[in-house]
NUGU-372323 format. One record per residue: residue in one letter; x, y, z of N, C-alpha, C in turn. Coordinates in steps of 0.1 Angstrom, whole numbers, plus 5000, padded with zeros to 4 digits. Example, Ala and Ser with C-alpha at 12.3 -4.5 7.8 and 13.67 -1.06 7.14 Angstrom:
! residues 2
A513249435078512349555078513249675078/S512849785071513749895071512950005079/
! end
This chain:
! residues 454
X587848344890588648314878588048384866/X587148384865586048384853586048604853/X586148624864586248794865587748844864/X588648744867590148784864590348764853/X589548694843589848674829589248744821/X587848784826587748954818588149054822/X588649074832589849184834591149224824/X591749064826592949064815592449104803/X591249044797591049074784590649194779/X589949234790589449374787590649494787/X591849464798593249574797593649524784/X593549404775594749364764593649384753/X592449384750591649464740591949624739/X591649664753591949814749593149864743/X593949794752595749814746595949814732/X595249654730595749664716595149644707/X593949784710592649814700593350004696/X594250034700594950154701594250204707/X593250224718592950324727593250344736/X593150444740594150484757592550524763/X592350414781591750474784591150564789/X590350634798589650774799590650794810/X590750934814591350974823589751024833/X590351004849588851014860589451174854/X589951264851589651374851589551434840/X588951574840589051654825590151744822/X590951704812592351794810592251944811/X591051974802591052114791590652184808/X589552134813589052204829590552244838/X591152134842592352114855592752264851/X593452224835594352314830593652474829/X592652504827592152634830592052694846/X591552594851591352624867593152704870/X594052584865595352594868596152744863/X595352814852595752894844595153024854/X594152984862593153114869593853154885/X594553034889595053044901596353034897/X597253064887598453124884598253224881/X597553304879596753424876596853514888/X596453424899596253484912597253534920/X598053464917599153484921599753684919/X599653764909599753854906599053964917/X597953904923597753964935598453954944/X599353904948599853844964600753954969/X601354054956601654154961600754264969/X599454264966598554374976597654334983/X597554164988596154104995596854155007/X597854165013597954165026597154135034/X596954005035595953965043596653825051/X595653795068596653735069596453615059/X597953525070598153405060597053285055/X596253255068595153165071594353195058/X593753365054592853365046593553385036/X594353435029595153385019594853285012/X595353185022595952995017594253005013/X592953015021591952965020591353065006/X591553165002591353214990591953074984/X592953094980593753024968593252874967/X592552794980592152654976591152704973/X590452804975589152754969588752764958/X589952864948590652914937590352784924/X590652674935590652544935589752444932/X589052414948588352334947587152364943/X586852494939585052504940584852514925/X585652554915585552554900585652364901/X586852324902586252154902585652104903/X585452124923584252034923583052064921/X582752224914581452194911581552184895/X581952174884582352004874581651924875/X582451864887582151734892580851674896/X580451754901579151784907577751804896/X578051934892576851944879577351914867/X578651864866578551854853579251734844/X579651684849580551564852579651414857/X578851444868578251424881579151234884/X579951264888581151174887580551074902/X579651164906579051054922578350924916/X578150954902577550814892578350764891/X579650744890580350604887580450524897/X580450384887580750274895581850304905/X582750374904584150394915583450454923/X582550554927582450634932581450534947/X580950414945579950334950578750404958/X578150464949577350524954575850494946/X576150404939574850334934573050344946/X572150334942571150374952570650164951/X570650124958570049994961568349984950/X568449874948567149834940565849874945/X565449944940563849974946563750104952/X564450174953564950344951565750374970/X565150514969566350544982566250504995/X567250465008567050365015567350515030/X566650475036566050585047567650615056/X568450485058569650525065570050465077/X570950435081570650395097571350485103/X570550565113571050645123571950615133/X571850485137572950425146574350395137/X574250295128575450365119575750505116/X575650555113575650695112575950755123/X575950745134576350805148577650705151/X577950595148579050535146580150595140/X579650635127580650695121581350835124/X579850915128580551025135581850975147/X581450905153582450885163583650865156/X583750755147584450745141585950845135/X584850915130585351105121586251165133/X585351235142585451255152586951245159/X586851125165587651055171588851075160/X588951045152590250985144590651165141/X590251275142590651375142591151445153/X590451375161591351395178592451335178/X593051205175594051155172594951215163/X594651315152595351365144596251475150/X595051575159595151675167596051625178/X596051535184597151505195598751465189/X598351435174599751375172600851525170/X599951575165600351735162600751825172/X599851775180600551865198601651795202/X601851665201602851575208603951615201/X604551625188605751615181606051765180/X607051755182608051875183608251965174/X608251875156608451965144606752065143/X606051995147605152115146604752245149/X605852225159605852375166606752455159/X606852435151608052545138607452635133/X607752715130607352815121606552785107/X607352715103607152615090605452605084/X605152515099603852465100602852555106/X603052695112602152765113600952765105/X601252835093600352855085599252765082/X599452625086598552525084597752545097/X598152545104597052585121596652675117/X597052825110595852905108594652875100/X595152785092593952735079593352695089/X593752575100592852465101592052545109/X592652645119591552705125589952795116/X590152815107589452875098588552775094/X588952655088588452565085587752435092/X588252425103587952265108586452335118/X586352405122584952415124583252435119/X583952465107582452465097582752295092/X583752245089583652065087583052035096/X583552045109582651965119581651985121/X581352075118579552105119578852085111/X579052055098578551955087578751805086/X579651785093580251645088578651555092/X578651595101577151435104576151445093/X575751565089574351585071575251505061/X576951525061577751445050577251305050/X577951285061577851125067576451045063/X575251125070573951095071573451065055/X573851185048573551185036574051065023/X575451045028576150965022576050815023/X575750815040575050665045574150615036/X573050655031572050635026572350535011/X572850625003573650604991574850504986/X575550464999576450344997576950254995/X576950164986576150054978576949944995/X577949985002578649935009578450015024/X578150105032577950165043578950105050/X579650015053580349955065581749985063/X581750125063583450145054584250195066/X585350195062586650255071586050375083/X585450455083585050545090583950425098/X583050365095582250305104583150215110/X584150135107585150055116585450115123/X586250245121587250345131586450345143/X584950435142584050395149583150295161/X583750155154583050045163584650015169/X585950075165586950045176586950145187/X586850265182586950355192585550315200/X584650285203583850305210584150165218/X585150065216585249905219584749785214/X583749815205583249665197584449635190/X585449555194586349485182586349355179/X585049305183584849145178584249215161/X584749155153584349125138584649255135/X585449315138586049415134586649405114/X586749465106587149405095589049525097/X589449435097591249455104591549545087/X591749465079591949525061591049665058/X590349675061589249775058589849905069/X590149865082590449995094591750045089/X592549915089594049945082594150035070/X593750015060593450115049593150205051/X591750235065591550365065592350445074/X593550365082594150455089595150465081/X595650445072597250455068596950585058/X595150565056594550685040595150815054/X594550815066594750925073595850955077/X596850875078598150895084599150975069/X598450935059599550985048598751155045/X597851155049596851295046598151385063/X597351335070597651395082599351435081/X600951355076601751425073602051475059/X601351455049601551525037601051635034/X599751685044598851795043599551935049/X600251925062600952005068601952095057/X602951965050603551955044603852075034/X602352045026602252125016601552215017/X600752265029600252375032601552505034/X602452425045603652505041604752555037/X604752485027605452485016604352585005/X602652565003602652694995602452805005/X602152845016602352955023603553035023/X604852945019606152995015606253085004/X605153034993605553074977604753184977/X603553194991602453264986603253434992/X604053375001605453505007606153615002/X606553464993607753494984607053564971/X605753584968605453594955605053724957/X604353744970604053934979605153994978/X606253904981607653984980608454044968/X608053974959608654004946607653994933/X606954074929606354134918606754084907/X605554094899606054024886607054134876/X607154244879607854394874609154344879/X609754274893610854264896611754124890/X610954064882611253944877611953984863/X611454124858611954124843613554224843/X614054224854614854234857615854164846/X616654014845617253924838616753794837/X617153744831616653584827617053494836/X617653554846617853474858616853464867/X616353604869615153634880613853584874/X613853624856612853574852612353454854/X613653334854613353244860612753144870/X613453254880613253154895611453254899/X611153374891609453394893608953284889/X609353264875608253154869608253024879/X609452974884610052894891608852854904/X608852944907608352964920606852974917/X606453074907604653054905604652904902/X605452784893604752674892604852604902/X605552644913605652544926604552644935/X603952704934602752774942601652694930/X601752704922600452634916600552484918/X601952404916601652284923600952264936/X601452304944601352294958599752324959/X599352454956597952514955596752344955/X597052274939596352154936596652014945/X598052024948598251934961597651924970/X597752084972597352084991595552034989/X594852074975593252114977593251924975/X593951844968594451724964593751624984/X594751674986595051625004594051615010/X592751745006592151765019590651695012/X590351745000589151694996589351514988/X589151495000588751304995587651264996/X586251314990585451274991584351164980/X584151084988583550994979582451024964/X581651164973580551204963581351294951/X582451304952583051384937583851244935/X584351114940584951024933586451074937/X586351134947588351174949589151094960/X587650984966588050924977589550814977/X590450794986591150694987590850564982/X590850494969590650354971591150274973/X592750284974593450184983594550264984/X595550204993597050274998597850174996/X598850204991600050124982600850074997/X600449904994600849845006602249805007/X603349844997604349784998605349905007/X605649815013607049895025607849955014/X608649875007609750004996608650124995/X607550074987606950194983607050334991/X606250305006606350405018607750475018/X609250375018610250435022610950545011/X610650465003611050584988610150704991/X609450704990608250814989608450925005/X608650845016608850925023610050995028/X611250935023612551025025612551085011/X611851105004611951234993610951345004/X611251345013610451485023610751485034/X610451645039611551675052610151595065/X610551545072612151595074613151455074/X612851385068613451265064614751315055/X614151395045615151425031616451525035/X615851585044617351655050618451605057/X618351475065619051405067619551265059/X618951245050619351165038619951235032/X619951325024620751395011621951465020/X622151525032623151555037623851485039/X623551315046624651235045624951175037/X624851145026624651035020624651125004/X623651194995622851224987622951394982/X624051434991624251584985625251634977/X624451634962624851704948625051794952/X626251854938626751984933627552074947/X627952184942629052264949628052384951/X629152474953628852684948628152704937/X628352594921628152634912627252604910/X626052674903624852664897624752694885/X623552674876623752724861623552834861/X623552984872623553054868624753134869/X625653064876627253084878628053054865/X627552904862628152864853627952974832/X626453014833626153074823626353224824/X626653294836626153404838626753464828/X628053484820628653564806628153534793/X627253454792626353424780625053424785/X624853544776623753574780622253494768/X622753424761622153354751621853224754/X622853174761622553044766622053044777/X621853154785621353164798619753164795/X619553224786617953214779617453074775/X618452984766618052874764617952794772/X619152794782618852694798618152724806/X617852844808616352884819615352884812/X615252874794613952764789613452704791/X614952594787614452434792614452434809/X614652474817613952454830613052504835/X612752614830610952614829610452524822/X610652484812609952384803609852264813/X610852234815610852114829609752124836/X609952274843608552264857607652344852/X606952334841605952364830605252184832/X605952094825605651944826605451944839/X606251964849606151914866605151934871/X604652054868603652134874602152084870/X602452104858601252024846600851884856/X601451814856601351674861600551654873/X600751754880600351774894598551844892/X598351934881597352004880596151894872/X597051794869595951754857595151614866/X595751594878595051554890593851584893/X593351694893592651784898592351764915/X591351724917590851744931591451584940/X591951494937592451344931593951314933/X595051434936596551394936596451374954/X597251264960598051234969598951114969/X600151114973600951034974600550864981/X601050744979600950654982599350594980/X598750654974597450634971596550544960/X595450554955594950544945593750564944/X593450694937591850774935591850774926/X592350714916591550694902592950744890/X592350624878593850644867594150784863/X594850834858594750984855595350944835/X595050944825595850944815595951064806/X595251144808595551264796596451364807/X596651504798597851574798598651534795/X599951554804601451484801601051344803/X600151314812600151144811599951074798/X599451164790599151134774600751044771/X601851074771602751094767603651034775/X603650964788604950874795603650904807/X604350764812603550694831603750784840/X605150884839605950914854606051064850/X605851144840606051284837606651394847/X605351314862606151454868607751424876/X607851294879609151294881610651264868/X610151234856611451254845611451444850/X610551494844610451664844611251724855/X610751624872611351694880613351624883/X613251554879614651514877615651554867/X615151594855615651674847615851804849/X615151834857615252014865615952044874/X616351904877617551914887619051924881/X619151854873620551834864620451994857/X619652054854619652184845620252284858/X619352274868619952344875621052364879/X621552214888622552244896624052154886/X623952164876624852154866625952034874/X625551934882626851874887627851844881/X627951824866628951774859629751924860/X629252034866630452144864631052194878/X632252164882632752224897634252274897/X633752354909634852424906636152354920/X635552264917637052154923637452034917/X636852074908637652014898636551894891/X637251784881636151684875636151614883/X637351534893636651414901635051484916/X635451594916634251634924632851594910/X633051664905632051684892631351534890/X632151474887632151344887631151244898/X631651284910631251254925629751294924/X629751424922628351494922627451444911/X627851394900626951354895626651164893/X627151104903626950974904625751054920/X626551144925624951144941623851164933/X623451234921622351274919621851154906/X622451064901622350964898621250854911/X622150894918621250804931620150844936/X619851004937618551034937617251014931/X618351004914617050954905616950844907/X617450704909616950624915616250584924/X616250674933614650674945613850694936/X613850764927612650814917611850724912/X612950634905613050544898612150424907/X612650384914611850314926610650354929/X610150514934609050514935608150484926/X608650524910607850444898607250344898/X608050274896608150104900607450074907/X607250124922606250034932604650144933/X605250254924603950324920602750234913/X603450174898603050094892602549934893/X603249914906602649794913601849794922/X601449914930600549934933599349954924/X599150044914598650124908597949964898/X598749844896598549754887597249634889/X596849654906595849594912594549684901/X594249774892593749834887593349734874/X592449694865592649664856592649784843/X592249944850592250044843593550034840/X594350004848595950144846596750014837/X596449864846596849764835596349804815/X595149844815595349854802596249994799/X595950114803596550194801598750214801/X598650124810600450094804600750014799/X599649934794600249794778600049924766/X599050044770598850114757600250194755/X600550274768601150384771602750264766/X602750104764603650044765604650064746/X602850044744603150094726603350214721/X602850324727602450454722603150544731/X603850544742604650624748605750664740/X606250774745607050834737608550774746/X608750684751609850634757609650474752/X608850414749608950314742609950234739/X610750274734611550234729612650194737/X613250184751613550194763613450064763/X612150044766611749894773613049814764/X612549814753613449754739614949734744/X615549824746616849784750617249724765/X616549814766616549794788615349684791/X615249584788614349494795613449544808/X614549544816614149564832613649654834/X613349764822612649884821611149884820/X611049774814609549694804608749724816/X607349724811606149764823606049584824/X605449534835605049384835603749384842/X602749314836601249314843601249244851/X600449204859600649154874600648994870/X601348914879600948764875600248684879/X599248754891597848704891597048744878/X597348864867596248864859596948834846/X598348814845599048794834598348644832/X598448514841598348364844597148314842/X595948424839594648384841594648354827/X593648194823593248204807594548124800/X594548004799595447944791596247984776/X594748064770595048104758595748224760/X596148334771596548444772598248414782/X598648294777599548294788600948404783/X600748374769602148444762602148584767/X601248634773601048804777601548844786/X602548714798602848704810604348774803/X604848764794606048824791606249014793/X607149044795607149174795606649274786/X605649344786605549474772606949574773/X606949614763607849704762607649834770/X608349924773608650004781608250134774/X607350244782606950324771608150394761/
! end
């Protein structure tokens, strides 16, 4: 009780001492790294190389400017999040048998990964190639490190009996005193890595194609093409920080999983915004707009066609941003730590207002060429889209609220957001702190009310 009541106090001091607190990552860094591998991109016309070493250029484009940051400069394996505190009385020699546990563990749970991937049908697409070439490149120098990781990490963790040592004592058959909450977490951390990784491996293998294919000389063509280059480099640079996002979860840079957002909505919103869920939802159900696009609709103004492929770069300028300012730290359904600066400076949800606003610019639903009740039609489906959105928010934030960081940071972001004023009219919009930490402290009960909405 007594720790739930400095929690509360310590989210409602910060809030409403005007500070916003630290973001786990460094803006000015993400955003440079982000600036060097859109940079890169300018090559893809002459690497000709295959795809496998490509993608593995471009992460590392990535990860090795971060995490070494992180590492020398940052040295982020010091935080309390990171639990890597060294026990009283200095360094602790290790247990080998743990440690050989865990390997099994590792091990094992990547054979499981490997068979799920041979078993299902969509992986034999074309699609997903590109990620078997990485992994072939890659998964053998991990496994040949992984036990020095393990060994080395063993030593160091203020907790040793973690999700990999469970996986471990199941797969080998000890399941008396198994910790059930602890294996759970760690399988759901892998199950969301294992389909979101593929995912976005090929998805930027796509852009890395498409960017070989068309030069930055063939973009200045019109403000249409100028477009969809720019378009396309910030969805290669998202993807780029995603994918490096997915793979490096490691405890000693602080990028590890700390918990997975346990609510069922949460999972279902989040996972039919992706194929191959999303192509059979928005087809039946969820498919905006006609023929017309905004560049149908502007193509004889050529002035407005400048100002609306602006604002939708401006859109996936924020979208993109959102994704970068993660650094080594973005995955879905997760929680590796609060993120507040960049666009987070400025609203909770950035990269989805940005990406839902880029939608409406685009595909202009309110304009069809069958007339307004289509127009109409089409823009109540994509009304409905943003409401998955909307939802993922929401259970983002109640996940995210077991935090007493992110609690202070949306009582701040509640005053100081630039949407604020929202909550005010729309109630139901209002952020609400949890009411196990709202309830704690008699003197703090009035706090249980809603804050306002950024």
């Amino acid at each position: 009780m007594a720790a739930a009541a400095s929690t509360l106090d310590t989210a409602l001091t910060t809030s409403e001492g005007g500070k916003r607190p630290t973001s786990v990552t460094h803006t000015g860094l993400c955003l440079t790294v982000a600036v060097g591998v859109g940079a890169s991109a300018l090559a893809a016309p002459v690497m000709n190389l295959p795809i496998g070493i490509e993608l593995a250029c471009v992460l590392v484009l990535v990860i090795f400017p971060l995490a070494s940051a992180d590492l020398l400069i940052f040295k982020v394996y010091g935080r309390d999040s990171a639990g890597l505190q060294l026990p009283v009385g200095g360094s602790r020699r290790g247990d080998l048998r743990r440690v050989a546990v865990k390997c099994v563990g590792f091990y094992a749970t990547l054979l499981v990964v490997a068979a799920m991937y041979f078993a299902f049908p969509i992986y034999r697409q074309d699609y997903y190639q590109p990620f078997f070439s990485l992994a072939a490149l890659c998964v053998p120098p991990i496994l040949a490190v992984a036990p020095l990781y393990i060994w080395l990490l063993d030593r160091r963790m203020a907790c040793p009996r973690d999700g990999t040592w469970q996986a471990g004592r199941l797969f080998l058959g000890y399941w008396r005193g198994l910790d059930r909450t602890e294996l759970a977490s760690y399988a759901l951390g892998w199950l969301i890595k294992a389909f979101f990784l593929p995912l976005m491996i090929g998805g930027l293998a796509a852009t890395v194609r498409w960017l070989g294919r068309h030069p930055l000389d063939a973009a200045l063509v019109d403000v249409f093409e100028a477009t969809t280059w720019l378009i396309t480099l910030a969805l290669f640079v998202n993807l780029a920080f995603v994918s490096a996002g997915y793979i490096v979860t490691l405890r000693v840079l602080d990028s590890h999983i700390r918990s997975v957002n346990p609510l069922v909505l949460g999972w279902v919103v989040a996972l039919i915004c992706y194929e191959p869920f999303w192509s059979a939802i928005s087809n039946a159900f969820l498919h905006y707009g006609d023929t017309i696009s905004w560049r149908e609709w502007i193509r004889g103004s050529p002035l407005l066609a400048i100002v609306w492929g602006g604002l939708i770069v401006a859109a996936q300028t924020v979208w993109v941003s959102s994704a970068v300012i993660f650094g080594l730290r973005f995955s879905n359904l997760t929680h590796r730590g609060i993120i507040t600066g960049g666009p987070f400076r400025f609203t909770k949800h950035p990269s989805y207002i940005a990406k839902n606003i880029s939608w409406w610019l685009i595909s202009v639903p309110f304009i069809s060429d069958l007339g307004p009740v289509a127009a109409f039609n089409s823009c109540l489906l994509l009304l409905g889209v943003n409401a998955i959105y909307l939802a993922r928010a929401r259970t983002e934030e109640a996940h995210l609220s077991a935090d007493p960081t992110y609690v202070a940071y949306a009582m701040w972001m509640s005053e100081h957001g630039v949407f604020r004023g929202i909550g005010r009219i729309l109630p139901w919009l209002a952020y609400r702190p949890p009411q196990h930490i709202a309830r704690v402290g008699t003197h703090k009960v009035e706090r249980s009310r809603p804050a306002p909405a950024e």
